[in-house]
C-alpha positions in Angstrom: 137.5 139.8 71.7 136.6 136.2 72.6 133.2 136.1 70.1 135.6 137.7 67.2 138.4 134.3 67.9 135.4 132.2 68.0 134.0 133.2 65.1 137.0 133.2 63.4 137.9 129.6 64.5 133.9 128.7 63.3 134.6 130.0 60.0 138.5 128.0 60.0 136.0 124.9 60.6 133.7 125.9 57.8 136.1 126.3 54.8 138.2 123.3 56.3 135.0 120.9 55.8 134.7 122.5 52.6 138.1 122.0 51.5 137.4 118.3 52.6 134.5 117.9 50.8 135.9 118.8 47.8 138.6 116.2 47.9 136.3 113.9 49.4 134.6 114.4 46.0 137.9 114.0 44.0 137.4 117.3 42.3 141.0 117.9 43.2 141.2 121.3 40.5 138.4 122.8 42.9 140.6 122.3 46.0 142.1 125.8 45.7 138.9 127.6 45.7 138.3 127.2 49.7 141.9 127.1 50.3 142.0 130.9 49.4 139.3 131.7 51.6 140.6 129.8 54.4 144.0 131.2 54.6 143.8 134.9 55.7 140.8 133.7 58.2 143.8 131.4 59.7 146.1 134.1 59.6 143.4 136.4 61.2 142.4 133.7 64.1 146.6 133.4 64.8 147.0 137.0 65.2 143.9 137.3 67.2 144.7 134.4 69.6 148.2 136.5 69.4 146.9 139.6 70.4 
């Protein structure tokens, strides 16, 4: 259970940096593209950290 959280919190970091990278890059219509990928992992690591 703890190496399915972990990853889950290692891929929240990923597609966070990505996000940031993209604004960091001002390519602010790109922005959305990581943002969809990093919601349902969030949701997943809340619910596993809830579990």
């Amino acid at each position: 259970m703890r190496a399915k959280v972990a990853a889950g919190a290692g891929l929240v970091l990923y597609f966070t940096g990505a996000a940031v990278t993209v604004a960091r890059a001002r390519s602010f219509s790109h922005i959305p593209y990581p943002l969809t990928y990093l919601a349902p992992v969030a949701a997943a690591v809340a619910l596993g950290f809830a579990a």
